[in-house]
C-alpha positions in Angstrom: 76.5 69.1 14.6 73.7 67.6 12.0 72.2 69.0 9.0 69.0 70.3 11.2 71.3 72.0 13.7 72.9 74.1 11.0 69.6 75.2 9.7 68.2 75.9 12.8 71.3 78.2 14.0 71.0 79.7 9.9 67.5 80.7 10.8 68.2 82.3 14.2 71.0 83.9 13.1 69.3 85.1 9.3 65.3 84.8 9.8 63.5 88.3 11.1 62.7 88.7 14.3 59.4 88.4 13.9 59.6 85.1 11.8 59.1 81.7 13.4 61.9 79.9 14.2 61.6 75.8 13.7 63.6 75.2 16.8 60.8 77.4 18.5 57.8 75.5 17.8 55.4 74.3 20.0 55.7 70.9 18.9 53.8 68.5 18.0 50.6 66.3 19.9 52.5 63.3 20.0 56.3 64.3 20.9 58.6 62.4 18.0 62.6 62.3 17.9 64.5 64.8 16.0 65.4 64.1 12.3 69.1 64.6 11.9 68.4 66.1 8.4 65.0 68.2 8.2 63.3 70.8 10.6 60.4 70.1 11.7 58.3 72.1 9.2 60.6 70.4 6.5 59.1 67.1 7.8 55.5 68.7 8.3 56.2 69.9 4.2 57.1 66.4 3.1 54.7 64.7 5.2 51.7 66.4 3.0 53.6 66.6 0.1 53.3 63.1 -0.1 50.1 62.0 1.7 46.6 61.1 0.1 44.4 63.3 0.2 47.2 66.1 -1.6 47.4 63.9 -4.7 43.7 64.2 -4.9 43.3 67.2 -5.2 43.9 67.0 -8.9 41.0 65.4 -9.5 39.1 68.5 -7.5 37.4 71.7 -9.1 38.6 75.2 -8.3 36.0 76.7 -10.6 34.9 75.0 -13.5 33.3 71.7 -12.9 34.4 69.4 -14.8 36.6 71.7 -17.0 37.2 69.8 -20.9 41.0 70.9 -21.5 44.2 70.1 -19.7 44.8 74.4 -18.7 42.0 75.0 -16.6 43.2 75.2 -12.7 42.5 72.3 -10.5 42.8 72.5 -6.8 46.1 71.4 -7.2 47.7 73.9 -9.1 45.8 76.4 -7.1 47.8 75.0 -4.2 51.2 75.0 -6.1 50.5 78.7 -6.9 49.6 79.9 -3.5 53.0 78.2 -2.8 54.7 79.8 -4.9 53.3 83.4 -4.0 53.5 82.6 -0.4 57.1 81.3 -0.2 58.3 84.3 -2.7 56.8 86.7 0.3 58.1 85.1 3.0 61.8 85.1 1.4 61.9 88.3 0.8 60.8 89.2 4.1 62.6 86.8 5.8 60.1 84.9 7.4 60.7 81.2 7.6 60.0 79.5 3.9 59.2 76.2 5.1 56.5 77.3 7.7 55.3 79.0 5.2 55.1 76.3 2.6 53.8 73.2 5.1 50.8 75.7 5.5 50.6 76.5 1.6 50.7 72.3 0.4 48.2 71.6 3.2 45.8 74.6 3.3 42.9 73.1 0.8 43.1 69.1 1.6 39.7 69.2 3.4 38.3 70.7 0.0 35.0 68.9 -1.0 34.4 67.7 -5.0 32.5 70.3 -7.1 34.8 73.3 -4.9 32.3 75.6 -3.4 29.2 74.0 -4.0 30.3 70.8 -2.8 31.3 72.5 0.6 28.1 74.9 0.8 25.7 71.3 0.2 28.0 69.9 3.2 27.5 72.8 5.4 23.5 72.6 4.5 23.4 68.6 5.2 25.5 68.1 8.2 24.1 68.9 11.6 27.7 70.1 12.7 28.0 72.1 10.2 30.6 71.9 7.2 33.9 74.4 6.1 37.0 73.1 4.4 39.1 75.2 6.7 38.1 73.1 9.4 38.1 69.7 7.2 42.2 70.6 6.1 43.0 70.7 9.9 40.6 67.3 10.1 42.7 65.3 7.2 45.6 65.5 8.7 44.5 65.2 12.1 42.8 62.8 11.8 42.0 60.8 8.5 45.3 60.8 6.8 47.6 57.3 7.5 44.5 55.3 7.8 42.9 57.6 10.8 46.3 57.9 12.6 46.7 61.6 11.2 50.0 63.4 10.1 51.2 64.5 13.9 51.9 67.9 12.7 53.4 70.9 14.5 51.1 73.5 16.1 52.0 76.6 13.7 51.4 74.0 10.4 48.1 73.3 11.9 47.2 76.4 13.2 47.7 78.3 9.8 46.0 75.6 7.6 42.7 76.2 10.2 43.0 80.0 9.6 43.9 80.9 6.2 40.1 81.6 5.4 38.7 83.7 8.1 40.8 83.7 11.2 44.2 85.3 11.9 46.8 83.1 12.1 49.5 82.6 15.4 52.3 83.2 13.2 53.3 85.7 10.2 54.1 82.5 7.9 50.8 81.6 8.3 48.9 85.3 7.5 51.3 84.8 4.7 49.2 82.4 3.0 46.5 83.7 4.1 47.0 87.4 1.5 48.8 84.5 -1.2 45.5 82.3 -1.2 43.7 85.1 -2.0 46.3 86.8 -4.5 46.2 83.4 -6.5 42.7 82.4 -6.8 41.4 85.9 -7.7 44.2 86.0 -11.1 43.8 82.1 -11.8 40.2 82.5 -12.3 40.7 85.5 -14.3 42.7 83.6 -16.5 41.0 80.8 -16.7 37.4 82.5 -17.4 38.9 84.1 -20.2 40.0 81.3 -21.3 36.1 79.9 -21.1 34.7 82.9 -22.9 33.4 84.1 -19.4 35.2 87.2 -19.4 37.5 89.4 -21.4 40.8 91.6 -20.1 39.1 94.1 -21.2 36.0 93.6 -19.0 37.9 94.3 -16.0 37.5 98.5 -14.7 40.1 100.4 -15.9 40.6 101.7 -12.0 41.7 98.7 -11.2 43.9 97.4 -14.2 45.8 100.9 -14.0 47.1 100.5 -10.1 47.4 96.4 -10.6 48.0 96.0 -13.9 46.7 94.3 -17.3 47.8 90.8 -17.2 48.1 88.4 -14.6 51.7 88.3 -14.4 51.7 92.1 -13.7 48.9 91.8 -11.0 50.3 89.4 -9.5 53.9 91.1 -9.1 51.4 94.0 -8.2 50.2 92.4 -5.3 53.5 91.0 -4.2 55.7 93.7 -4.6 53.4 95.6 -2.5 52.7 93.4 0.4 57.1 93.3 0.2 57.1 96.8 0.3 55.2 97.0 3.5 57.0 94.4 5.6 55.7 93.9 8.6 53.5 96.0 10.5 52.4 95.3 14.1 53.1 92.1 16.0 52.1 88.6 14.7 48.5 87.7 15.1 46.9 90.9 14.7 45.3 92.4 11.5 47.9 94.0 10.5 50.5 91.7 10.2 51.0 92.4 6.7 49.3 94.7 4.4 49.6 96.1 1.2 50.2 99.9 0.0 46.6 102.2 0.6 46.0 102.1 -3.6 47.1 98.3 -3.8 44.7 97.3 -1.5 42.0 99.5 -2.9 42.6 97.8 -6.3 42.6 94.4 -4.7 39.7 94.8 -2.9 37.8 96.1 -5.9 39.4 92.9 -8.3 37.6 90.9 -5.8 34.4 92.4 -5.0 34.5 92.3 -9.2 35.2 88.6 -9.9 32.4 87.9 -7.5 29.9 89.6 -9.5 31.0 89.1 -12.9 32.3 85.1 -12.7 31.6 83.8 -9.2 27.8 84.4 -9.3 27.8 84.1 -12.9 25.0 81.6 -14.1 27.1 80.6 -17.0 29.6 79.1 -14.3 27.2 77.8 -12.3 24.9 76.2 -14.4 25.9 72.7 -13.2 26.2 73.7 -9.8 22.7 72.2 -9.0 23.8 69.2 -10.5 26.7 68.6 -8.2 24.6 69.7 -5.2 22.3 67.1 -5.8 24.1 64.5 -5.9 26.2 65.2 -3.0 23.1 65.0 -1.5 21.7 61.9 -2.8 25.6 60.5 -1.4 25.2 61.9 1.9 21.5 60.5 2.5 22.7 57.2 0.9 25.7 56.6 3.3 23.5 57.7 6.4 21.0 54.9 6.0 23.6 52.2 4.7 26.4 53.0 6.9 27.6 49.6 5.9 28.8 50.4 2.5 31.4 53.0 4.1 34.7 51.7 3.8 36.0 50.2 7.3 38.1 53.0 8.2 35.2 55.0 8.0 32.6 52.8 9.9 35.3 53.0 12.8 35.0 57.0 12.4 31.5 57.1 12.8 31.6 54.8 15.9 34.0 57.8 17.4 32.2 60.8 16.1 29.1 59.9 15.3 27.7 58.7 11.3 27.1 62.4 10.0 30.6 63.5 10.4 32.1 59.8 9.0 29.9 60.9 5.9 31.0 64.1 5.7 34.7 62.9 5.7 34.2 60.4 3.1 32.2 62.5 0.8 34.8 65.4 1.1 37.6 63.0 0.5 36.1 61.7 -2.9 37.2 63.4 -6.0 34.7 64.6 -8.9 35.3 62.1 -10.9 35.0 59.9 -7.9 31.8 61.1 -6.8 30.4 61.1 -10.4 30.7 57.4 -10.7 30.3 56.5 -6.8 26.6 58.6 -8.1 26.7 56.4 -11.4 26.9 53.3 -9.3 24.4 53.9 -6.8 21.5 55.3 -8.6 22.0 55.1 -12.2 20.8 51.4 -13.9 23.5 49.7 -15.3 23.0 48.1 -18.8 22.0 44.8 -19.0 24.5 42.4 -20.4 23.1 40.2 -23.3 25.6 37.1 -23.9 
């Protein structure tokens, strides 16, 4: 018996019921052999962990565009933290951790530069449409490994397509779903006090007395609660998992708050335009000079069609990336006086 075997009998034997088992899986599209060491969503983990598009996403915004200091939350760190909340959850209610974590590392890989705004210019510009939900389960599908895509399992993909909007097949994958949420809303607290944006003490006192006054305590709040709970239901419907009546009240109201107070705030959005603009400028650039795409990309467009080979180019590039790609393209370069 291998290393794989012996988890795979430790999950059936310890997991829930209701968790999802790696020697259960659907598989993958293109069948591979076993690995004599990791399950499958050990190898689906390892396989983002280590592919492109996840070690760009530190160059990506969560919030704050182009944020001067080295504490501010990049997409990256967003992803570690919903990670973290995520796999805390599904330990203690014995779901299976590394489901749960594939889902977690590859959830925001279709993310556009600029966050948001990038994404909402995307969706304006592209006659298909544009959502980074749908752009994560595209990366790995089908851009990552030079277009040959990652080969994941069916529950990794299917939870990194849903954790927006959509329920998920499996409980691992709702699981990241509440933890996406969970670690956004209290990063960007954090880090708009930090920019002056907002104070503790800013936030309704109805809230901070059922969540808490930091973001450690909300956090543990929020977790502790969807814990408490366990699971409700059967896996795919809305109640999967929820949180304690108050808790979610709280929650809800922490959200509905952030949105008017930072996420709408002009202060935060004053570049916004900026970014739009020239996501724009990029997008009509690469439609008319289709030649200046890389190769792989060319070969996409011949597949798909140009607007979606732009799309995936321009949502692979960083900010910093796109900033200069900009700088290059429309910005004169100083002339050179030997």
């Amino acid at each position: 018996m291998n290393i794989r075997e012996r988890t795979e009998i430790y999950e059936n034997e310890m997991l829930s019921p209701f968790a999802c088992r790696s020697s259960e899986s659907m598989g993958r599209d293109i069948p591979e052999e076993e690995c004599d060491i990791r399950t499958v969503f050990q190898r689906d983990r390892d396989r983002i962990l280590h592919c492109k598009a996840f070690r760009r996403l530190k160059r990506k915004t969560q919030v704050f565009l182009a944020p001067e200091g080295d504490h501010y939350r990049t997409r990256l760190t967003h992803t570690l933290e919903v990670s973290q909340i995520s796999r805390t959850v599904a330990r203690a209610i014995k779901m299976n951790e590394d489901l749960t974590e594939a889902i977690a590392l590859g959830h925001d890989l279709g993310h556009t530069p600029f966050g948001h705004a990038g994404e909402r210019m995307l969706n304006e510009l592209s006659p298909y449409g544009f959502h980074h939900y749908e752009q994560s389960l595209r990366v790995v599908d089908k851009l990552e490994k030079e277009g040959k895509g990652l080969n994941l399992t069916y529950e990794v993909r299917d939870g990194i397509l849903k954790h927006t909007n959509a329920v998920a097949k499996t409980y691992e994958g709702y699981a990241v779903r509440f933890a996406d949420v969970i670690a956004y809303i209290n990063h960007d607290i954090d880090d708009s006090i930090r920019a002056g944006i907002l104070r503790e003490d800013d936030i309704p006192s109805k809230i901070t007395s059922v969540l808490g006054h930091d973001k450690s305590s909300r956090i543990t709040t929020l977790v502790n609660s969807l814990i408490e709970c366990g699971l409700n239901g059967k896996a795919g419907d809305e109640d999967s998992l929820k949180m304690t009546p108050e808790v979610e009240t709280a929650y809800k109201a922490l959200h509905r708050f952030m949105f008017d107070s930072v996420y709408t705030n002009p202060a935060c959005k004053s570049e916004e335009r900026k970014a739009q603009d020239m996501i724009a400028f990029l997008y009509k650039y690469y439609t008319d000079h289709l030649e200046r795409l890389p190769a792989m990309y060319m070969n996409l467009a011949y597949h798909y069609g140009i607007d979606m080979a732009v799309c995936d180019y321009i949502s692979g590039m960083t900010d910093v990336f796109a900033v200069e790609t900009f700088k290059e393209l429309f910005i004169p370069a100083a002339w050179m006086i030997k």
